[in-house]
PyMOL Python script that loads the backbone (N, CA, C, O; Angstrom):
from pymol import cmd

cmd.read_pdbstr("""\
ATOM      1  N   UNK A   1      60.652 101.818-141.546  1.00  0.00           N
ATOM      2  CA  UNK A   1      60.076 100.583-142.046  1.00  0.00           C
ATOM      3  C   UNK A   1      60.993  99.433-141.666  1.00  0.00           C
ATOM      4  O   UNK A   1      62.210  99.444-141.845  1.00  0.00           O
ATOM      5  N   UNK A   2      60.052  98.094-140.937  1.00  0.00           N
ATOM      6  CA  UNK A   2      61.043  97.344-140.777  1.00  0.00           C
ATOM      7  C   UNK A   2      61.510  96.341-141.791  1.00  0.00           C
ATOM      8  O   UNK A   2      60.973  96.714-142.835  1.00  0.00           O
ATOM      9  N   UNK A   3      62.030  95.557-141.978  1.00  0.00           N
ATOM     10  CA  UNK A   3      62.684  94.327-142.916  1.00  0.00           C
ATOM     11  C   UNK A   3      63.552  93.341-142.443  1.00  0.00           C
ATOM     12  O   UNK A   3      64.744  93.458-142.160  1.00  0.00           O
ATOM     13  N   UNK A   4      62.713  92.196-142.378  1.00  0.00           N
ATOM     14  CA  UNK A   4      63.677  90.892-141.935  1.00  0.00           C
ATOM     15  C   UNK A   4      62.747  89.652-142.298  1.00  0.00           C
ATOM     16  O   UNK A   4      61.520  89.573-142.367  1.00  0.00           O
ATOM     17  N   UNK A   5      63.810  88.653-142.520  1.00  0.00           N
ATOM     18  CA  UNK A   5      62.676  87.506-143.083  1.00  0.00           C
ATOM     19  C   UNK A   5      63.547  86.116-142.428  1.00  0.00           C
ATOM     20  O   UNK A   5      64.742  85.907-142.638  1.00  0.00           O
ATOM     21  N   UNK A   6      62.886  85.481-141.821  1.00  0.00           N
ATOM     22  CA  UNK A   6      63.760  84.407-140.933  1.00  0.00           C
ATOM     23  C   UNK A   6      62.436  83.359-141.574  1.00  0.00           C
ATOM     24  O   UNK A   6      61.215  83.498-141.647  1.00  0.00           O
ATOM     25  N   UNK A   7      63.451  82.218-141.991  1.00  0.00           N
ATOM     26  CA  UNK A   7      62.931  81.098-142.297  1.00  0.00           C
ATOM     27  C   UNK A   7      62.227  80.024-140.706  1.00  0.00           C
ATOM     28  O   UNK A   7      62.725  78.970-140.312  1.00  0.00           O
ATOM     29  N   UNK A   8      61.225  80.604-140.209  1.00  0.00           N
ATOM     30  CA  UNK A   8      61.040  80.347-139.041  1.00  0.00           C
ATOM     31  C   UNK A   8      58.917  80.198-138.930  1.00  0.00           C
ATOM     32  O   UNK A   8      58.401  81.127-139.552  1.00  0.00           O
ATOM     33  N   UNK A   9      57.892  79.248-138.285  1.00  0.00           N
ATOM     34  CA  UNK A   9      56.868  79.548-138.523  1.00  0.00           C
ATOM     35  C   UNK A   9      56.484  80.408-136.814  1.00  0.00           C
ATOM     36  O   UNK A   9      56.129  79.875-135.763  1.00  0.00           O
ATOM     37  N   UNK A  10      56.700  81.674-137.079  1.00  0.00           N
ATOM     38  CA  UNK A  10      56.634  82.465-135.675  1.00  0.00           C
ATOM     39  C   UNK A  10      54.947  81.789-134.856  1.00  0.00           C
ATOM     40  O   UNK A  10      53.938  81.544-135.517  1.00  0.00           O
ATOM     41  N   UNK A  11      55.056  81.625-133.428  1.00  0.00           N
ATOM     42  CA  UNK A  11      54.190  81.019-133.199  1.00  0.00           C
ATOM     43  C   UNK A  11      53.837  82.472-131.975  1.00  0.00           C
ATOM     44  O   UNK A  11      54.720  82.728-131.156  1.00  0.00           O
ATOM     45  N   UNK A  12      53.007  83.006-131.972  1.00  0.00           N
ATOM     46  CA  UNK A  12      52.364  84.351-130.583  1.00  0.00           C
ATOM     47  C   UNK A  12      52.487  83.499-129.412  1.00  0.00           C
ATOM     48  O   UNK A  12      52.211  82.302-129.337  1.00  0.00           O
ATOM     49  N   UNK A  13      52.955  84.303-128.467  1.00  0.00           N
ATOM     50  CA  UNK A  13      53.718  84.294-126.784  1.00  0.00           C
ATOM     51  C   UNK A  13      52.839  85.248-126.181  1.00  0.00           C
ATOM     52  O   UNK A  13      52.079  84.770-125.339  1.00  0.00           O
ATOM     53  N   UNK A  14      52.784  85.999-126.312  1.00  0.00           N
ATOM     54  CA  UNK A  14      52.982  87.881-125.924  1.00  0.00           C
ATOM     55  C   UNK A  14      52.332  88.828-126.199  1.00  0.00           C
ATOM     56  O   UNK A  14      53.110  89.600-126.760  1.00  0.00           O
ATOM     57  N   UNK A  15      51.089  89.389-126.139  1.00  0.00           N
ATOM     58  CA  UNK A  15      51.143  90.429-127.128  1.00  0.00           C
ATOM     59  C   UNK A  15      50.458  91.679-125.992  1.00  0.00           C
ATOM     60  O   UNK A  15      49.683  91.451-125.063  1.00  0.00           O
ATOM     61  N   UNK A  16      50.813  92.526-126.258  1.00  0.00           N
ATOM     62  CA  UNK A  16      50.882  94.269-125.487  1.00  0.00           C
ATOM     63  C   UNK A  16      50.201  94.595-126.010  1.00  0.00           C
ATOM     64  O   UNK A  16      49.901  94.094-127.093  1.00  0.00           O
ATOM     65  N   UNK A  17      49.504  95.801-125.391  1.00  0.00           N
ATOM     66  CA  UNK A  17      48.817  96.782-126.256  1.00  0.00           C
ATOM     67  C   UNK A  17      48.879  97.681-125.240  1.00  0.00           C
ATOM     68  O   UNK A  17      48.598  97.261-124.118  1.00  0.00           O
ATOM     69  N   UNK A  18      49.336  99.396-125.440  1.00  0.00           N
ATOM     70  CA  UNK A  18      49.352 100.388-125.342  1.00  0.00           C
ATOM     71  C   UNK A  18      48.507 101.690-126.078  1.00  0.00           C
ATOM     72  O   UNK A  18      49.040 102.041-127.131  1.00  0.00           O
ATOM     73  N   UNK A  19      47.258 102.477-125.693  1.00  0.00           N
ATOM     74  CA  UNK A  19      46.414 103.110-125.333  1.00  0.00           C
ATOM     75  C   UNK A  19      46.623 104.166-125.524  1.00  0.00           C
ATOM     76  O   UNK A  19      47.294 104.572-124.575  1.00  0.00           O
ATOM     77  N   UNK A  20      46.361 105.350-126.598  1.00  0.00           N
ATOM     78  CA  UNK A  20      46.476 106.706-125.911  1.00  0.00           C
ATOM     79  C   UNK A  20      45.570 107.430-126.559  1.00  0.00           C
ATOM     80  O   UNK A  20      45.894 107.523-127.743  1.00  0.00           O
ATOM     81  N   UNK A  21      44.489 108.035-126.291  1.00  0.00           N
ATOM     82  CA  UNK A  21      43.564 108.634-126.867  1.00  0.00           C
ATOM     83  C   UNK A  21      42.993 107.641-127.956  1.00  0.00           C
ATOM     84  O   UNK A  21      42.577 106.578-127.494  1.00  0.00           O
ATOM     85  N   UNK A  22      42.910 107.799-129.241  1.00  0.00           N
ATOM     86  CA  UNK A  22      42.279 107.517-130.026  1.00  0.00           C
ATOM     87  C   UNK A  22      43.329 105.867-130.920  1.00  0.00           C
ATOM     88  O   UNK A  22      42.939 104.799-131.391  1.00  0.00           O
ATOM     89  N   UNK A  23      44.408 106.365-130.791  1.00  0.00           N
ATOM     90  CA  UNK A  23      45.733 105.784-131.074  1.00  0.00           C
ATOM     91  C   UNK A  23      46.000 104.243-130.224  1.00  0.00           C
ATOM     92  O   UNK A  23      46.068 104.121-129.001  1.00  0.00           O
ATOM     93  N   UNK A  24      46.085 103.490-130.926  1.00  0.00           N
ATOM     94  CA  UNK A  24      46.932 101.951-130.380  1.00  0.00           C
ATOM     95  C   UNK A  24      47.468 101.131-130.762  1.00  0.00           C
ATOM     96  O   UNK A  24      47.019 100.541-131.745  1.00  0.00           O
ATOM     97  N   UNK A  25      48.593 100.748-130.196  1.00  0.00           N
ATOM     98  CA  UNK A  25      49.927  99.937-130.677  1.00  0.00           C
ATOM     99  C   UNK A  25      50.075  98.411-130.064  1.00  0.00           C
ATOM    100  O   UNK A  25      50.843  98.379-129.103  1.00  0.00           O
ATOM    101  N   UNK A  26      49.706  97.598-130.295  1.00  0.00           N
ATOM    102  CA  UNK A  26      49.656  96.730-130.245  1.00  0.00           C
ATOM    103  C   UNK A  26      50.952  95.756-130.112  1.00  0.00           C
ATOM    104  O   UNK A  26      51.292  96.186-131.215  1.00  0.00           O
ATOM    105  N   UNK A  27      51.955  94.872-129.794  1.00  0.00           N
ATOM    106  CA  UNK A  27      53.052  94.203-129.774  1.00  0.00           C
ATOM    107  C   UNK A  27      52.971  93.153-129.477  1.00  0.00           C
ATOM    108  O   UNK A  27      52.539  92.835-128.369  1.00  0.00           O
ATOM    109  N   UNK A  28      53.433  92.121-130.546  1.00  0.00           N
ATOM    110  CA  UNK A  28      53.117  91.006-130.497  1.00  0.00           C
ATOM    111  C   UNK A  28      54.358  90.069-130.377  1.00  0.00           C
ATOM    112  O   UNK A  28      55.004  90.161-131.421  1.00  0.00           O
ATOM    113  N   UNK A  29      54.851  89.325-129.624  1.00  0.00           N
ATOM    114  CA  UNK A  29      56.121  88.387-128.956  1.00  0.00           C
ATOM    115  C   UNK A  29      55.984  86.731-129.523  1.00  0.00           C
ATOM    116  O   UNK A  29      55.304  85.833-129.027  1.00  0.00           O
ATOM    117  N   UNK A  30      56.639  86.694-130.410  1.00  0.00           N
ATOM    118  CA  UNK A  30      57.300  85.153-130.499  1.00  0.00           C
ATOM    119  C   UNK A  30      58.387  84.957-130.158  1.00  0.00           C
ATOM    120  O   UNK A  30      59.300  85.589-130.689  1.00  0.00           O
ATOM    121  N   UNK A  31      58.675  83.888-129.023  1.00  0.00           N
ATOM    122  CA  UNK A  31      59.998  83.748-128.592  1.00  0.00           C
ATOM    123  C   UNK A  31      60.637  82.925-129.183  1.00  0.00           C
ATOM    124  O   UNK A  31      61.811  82.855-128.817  1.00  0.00           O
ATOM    125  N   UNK A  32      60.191  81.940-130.342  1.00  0.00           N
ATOM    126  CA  UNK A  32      60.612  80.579-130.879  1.00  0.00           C
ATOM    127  C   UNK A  32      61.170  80.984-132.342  1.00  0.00           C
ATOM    128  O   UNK A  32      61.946  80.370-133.075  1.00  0.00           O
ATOM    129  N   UNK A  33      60.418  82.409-132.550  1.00  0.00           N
ATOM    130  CA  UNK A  33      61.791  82.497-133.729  1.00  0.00           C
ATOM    131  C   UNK A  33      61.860  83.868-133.718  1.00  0.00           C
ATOM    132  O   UNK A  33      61.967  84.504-134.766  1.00  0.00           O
ATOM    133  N   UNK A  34      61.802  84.457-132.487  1.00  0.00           N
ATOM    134  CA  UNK A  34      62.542  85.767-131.749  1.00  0.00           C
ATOM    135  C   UNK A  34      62.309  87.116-132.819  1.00  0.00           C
ATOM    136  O   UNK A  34      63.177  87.832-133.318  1.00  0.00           O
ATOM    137  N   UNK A  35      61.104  87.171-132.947  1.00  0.00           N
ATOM    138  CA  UNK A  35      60.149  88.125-134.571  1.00  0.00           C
ATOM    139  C   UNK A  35      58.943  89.200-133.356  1.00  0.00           C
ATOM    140  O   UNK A  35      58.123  88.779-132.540  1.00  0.00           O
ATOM    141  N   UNK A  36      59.237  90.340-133.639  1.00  0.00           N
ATOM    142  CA  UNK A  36      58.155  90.636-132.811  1.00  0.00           C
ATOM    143  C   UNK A  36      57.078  91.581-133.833  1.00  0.00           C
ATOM    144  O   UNK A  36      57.824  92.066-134.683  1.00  0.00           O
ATOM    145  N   UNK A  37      55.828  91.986-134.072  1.00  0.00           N
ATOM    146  CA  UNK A  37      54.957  92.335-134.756  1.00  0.00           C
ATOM    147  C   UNK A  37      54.543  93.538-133.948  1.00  0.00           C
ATOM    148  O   UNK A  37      54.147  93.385-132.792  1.00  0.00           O
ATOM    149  N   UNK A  38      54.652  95.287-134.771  1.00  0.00           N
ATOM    150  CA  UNK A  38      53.837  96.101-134.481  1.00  0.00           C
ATOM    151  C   UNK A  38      52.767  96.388-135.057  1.00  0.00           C
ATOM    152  O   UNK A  38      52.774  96.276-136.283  1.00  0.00           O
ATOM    153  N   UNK A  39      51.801  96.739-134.545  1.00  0.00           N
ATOM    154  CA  UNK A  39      50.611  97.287-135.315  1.00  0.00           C
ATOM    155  C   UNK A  39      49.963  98.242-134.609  1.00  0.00           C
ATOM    156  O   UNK A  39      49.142  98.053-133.711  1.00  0.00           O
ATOM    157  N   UNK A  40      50.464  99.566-135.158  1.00  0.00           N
ATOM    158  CA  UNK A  40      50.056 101.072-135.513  1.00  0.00           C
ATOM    159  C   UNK A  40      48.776 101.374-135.947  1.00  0.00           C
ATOM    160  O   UNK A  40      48.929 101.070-137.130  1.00  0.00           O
ATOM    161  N   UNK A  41      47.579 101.762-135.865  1.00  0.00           N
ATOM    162  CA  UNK A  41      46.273 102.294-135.883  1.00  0.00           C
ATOM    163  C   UNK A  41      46.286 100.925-137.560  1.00  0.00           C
ATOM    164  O   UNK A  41      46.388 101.533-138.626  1.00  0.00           O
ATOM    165  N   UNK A  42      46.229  99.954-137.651  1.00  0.00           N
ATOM    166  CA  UNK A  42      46.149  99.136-138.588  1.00  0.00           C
ATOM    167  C   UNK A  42      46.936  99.227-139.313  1.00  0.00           C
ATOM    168  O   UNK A  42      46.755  98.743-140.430  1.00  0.00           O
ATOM    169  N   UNK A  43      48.487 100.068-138.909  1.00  0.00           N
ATOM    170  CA  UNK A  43      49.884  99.217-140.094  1.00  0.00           C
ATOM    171  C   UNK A  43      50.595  98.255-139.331  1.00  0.00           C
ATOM    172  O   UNK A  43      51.018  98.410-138.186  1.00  0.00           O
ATOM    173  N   UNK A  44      50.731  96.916-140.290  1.00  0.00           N
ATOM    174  CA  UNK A  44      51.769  95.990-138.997  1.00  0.00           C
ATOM    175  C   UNK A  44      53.142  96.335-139.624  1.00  0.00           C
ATOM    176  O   UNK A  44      53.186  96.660-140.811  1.00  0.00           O
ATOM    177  N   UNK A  45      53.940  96.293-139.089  1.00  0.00           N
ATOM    178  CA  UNK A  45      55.507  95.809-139.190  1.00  0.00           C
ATOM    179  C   UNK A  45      55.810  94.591-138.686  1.00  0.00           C
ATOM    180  O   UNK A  45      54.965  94.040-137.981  1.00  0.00           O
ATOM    181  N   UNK A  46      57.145  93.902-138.966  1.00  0.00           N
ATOM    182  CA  UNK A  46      57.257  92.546-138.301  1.00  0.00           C
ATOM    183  C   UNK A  46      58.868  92.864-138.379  1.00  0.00           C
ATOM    184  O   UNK A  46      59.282  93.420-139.396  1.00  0.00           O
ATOM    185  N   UNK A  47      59.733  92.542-137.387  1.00  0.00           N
ATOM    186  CA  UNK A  47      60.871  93.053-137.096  1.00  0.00           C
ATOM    187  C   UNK A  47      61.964  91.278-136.302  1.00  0.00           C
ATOM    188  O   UNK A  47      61.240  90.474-135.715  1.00  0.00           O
ATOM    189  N   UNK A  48      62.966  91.045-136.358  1.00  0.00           N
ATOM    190  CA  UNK A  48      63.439  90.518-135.235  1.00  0.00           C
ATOM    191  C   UNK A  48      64.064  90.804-134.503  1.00  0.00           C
ATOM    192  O   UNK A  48      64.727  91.784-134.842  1.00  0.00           O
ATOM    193  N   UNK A  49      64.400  90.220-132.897  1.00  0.00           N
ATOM    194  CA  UNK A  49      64.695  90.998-132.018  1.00  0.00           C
ATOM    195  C   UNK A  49      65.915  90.259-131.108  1.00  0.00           C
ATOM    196  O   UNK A  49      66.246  90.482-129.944  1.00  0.00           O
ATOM    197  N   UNK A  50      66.352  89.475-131.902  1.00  0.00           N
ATOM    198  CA  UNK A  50      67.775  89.204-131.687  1.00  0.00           C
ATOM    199  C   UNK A  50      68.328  89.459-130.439  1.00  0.00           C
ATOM    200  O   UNK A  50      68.467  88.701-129.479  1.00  0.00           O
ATOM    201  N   UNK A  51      68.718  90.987-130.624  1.00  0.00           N
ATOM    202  CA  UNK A  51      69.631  92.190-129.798  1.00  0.00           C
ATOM    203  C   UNK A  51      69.297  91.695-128.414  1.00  0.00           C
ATOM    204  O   UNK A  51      70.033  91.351-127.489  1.00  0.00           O
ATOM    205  N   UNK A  52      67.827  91.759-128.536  1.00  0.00           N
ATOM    206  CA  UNK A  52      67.043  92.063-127.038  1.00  0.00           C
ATOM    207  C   UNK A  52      66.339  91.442-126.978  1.00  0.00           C
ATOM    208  O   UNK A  52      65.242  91.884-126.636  1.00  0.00           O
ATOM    209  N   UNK A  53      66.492  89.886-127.290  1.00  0.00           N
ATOM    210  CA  UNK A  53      66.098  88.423-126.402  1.00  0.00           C
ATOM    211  C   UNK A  53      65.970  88.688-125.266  1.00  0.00           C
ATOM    212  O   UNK A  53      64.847  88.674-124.765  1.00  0.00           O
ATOM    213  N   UNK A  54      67.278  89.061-124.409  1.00  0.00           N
ATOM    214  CA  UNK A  54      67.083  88.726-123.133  1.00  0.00           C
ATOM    215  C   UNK A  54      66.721  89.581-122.398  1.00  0.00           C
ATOM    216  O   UNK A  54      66.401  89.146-121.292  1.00  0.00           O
ATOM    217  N   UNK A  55      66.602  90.917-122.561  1.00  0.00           N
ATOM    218  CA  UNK A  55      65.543  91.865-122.226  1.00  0.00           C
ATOM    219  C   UNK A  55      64.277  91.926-122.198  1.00  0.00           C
ATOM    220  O   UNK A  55      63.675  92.419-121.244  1.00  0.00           O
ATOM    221  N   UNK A  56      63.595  91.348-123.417  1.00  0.00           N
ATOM    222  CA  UNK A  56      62.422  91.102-123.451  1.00  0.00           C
ATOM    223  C   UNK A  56      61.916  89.390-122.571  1.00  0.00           C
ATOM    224  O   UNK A  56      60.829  89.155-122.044  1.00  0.00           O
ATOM    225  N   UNK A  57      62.944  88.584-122.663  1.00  0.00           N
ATOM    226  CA  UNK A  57      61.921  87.296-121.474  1.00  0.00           C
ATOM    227  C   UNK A  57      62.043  88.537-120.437  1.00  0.00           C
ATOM    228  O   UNK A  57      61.105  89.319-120.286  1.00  0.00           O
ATOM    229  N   UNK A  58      63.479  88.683-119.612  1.00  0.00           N
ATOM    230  CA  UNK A  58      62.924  89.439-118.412  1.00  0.00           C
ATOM    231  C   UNK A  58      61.979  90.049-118.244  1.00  0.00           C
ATOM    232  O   UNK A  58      61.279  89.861-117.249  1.00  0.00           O
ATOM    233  N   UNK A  59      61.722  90.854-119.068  1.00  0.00           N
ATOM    234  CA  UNK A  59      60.640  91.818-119.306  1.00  0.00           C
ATOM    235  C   UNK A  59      59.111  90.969-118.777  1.00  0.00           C
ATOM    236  O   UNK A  59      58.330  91.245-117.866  1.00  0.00           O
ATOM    237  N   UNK A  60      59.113  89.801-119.831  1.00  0.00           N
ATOM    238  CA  UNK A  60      57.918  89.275-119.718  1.00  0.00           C
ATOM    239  C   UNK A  60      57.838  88.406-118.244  1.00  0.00           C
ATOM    240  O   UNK A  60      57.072  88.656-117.314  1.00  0.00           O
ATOM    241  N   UNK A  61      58.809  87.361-118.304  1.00  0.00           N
ATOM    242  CA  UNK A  61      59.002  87.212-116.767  1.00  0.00           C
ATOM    243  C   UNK A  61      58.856  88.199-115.565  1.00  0.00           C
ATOM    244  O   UNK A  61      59.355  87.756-114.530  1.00  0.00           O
ATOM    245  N   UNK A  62      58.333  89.334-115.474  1.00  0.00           N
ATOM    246  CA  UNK A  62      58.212  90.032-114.489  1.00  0.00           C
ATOM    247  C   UNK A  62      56.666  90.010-115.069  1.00  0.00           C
ATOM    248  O   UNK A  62      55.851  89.544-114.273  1.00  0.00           O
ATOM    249  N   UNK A  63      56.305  90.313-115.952  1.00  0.00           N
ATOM    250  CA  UNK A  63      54.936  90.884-116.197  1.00  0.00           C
ATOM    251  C   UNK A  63      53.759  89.734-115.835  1.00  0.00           C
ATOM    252  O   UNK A  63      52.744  89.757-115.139  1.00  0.00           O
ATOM    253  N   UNK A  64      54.226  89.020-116.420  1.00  0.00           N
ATOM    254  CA  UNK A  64      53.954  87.277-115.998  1.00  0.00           C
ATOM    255  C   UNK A  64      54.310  86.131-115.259  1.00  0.00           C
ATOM    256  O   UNK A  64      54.371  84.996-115.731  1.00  0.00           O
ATOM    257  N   UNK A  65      54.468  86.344-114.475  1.00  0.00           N
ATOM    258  CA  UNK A  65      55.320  85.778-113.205  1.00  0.00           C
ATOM    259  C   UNK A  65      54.188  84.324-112.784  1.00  0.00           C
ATOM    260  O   UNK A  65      54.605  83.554-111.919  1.00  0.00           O
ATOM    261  N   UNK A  66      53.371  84.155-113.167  1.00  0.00           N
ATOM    262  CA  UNK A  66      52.428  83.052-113.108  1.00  0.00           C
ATOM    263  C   UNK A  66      52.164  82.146-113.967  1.00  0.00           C
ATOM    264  O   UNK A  66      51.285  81.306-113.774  1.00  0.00           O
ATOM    265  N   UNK A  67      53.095  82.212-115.323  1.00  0.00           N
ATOM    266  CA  UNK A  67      52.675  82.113-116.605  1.00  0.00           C
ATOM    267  C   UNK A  67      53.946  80.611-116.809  1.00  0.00           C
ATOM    268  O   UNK A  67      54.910  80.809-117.549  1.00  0.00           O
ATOM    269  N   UNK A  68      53.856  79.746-116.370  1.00  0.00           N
ATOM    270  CA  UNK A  68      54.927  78.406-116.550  1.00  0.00           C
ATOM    271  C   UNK A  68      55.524  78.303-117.672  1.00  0.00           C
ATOM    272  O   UNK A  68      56.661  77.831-117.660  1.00  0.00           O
ATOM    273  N   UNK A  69      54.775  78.816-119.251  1.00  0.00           N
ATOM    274  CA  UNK A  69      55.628  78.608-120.387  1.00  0.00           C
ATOM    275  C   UNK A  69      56.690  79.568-120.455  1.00  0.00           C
ATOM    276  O   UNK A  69      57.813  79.223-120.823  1.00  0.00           O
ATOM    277  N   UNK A  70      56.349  81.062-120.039  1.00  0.00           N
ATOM    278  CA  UNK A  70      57.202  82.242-119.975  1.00  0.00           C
ATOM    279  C   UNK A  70      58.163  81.987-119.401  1.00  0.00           C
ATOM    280  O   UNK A  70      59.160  81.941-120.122  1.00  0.00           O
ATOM    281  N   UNK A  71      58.421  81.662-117.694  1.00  0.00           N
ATOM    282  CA  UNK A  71      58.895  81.417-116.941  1.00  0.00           C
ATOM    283  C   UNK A  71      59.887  80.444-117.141  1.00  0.00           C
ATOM    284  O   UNK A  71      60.821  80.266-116.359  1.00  0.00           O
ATOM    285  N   UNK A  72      59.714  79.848-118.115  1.00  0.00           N
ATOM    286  CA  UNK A  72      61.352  78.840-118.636  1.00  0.00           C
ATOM    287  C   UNK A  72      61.570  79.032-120.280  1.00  0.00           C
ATOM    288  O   UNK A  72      61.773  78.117-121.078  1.00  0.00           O
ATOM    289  N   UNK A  73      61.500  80.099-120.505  1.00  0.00           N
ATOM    290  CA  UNK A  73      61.839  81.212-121.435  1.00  0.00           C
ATOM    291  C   UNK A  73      63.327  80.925-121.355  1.00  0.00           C
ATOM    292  O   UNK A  73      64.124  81.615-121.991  1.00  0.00           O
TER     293      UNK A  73
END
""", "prot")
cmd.dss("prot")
cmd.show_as("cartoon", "prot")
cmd.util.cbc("prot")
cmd.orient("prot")
């Protein structure tokens, strides 16, 4: 279970979704107050991701390479 509470109004960047049979996980990216949101067959968690800021722009910067707001991440 996650737990974190940042005085921050997270605004969506990002969001993934991964597929497997019946099952889907969903991931949702705010970069402005660095909070990312899972949601498991309809449980969310909301987590921050501090650690791996800069893993995740790269991340998205590759995935989105067309995307001008990402791109000056």
């Amino acid at each position: 279970v996650f737990s974190s509470f940042k005085r921050c109004d997270p605004t969506p960047q990002v969001a993934l979704r991964h597929v497997r049979g019946d099952e889907t996980v969903d991931v949702i990216l705010s970069f402005n107050c660095d909070i990312w949101q899972f949601d498991f067959c309809g449980k969310a968690s909301i987590e921050d991701f501090d650690p791996v800021r800069p893993q995740l722009i790269e991340l998205v910067k590759t995935l989105f390479p067309q995307d001008p707001v990402l791109q000056e991440l």
